[in-house]
KEFI-858481 format. One record per residue: x, y, z of N, C-alpha, C, O, CB in turn. Coordinates in steps of 0.1 Angstrom, whole numbers, plus 5000, padded with zeros to 4 digits. Glycine has a CB too. Example, Ala and Ser with C-alpha at 12.3 -4.5 7.8 and 13.67 -1.06 7.14 Angstrom:
% residues 2
513249435078512349555078513249675078514249675085511349555090 512849785071513749895071512950005079513450115080514149945057 
This chain:
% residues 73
498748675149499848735142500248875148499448925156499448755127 501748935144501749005156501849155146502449175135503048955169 501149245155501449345142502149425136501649545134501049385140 503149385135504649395129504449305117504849345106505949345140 503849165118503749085107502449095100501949025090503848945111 501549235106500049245099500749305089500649275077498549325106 501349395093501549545082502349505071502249545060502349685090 503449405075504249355063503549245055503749235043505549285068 502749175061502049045055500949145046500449085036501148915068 500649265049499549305040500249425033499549455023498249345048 501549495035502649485021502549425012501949435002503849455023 503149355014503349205007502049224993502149264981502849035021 500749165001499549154995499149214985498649164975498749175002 499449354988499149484983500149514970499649584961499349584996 501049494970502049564964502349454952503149484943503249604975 501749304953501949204943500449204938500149144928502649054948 499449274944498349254937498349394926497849364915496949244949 498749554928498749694926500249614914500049624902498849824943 500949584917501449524902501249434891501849444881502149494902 500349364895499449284885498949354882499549394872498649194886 497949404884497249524875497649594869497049614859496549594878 498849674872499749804869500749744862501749764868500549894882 500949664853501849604846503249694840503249804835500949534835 504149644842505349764846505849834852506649904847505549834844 505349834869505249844881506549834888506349774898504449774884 508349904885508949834890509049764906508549854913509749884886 509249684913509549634924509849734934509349754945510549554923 511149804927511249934938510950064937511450154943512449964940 509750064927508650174925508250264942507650204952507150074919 508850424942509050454950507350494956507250574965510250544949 506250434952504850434959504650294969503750274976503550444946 505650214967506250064977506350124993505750085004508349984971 507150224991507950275003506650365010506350345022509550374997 505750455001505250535005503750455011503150495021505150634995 503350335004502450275010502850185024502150185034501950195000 504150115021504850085037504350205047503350175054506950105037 504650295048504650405052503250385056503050365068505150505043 502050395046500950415054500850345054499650345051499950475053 501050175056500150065064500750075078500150025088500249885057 501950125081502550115093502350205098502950205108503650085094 501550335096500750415103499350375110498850395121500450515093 498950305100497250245100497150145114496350135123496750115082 498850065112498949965121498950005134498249965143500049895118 499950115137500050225150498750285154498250305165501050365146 497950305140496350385150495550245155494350265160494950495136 495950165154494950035159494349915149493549825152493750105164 494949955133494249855127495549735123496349765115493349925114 495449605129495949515129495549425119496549365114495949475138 494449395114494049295104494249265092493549325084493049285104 495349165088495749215075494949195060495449195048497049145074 493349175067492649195054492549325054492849385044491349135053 492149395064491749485066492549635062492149735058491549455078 493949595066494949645061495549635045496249715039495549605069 495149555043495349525028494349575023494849645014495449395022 493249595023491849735017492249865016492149955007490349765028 492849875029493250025030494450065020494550165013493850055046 495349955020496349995012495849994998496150074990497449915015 495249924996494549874980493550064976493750124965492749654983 492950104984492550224985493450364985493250464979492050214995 494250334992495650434994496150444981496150554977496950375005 496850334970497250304959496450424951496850534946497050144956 494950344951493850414941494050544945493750604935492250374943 494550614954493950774956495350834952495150934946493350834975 496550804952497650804949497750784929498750834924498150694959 497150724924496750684908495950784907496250844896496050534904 494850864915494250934913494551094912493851194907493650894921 495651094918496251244918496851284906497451214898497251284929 496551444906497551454892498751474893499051494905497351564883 499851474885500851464883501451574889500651674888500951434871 502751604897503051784903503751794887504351714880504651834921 503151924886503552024867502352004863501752114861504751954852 501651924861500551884850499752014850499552064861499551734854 499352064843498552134840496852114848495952194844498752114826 
């Protein structure tokens, strides 16, 4: 697969699995764009495998859910 199709094939993966769980999640939820973003970084440093890539992103999500809110107290 070539990896242009890792990084989208593990988009994909990522972003219909992080909405199942996240129920209400719209489609064009602007953390879509920002996880694009880092799998196609991940892909550029050398990681092609779209399991592999789909962990990372599934991880990226979590640390991203993890932060607080900008204002929040």
């Amino acid at each position: 697969m070539a990896d242009r199709d890792a990084a989208a094939a593990a988009l994909a993966r990522v972003w219909n699995v992080y909405r199942l769980i996240n129920l209400g999640v719209p489609e064009d939820d602007a953390r879509r764009a920002t996880l694009d973003r880092f799998l196609r970084k991940q892909r550029d440093a050398g990681v092609t495998d779209v399991e592999m890539l789909a962990v990372e992103g599934l991880k990226f999500l979590k640390r991203l859910d993890d932060q607080p809110e900008a204002g929040s107290p």
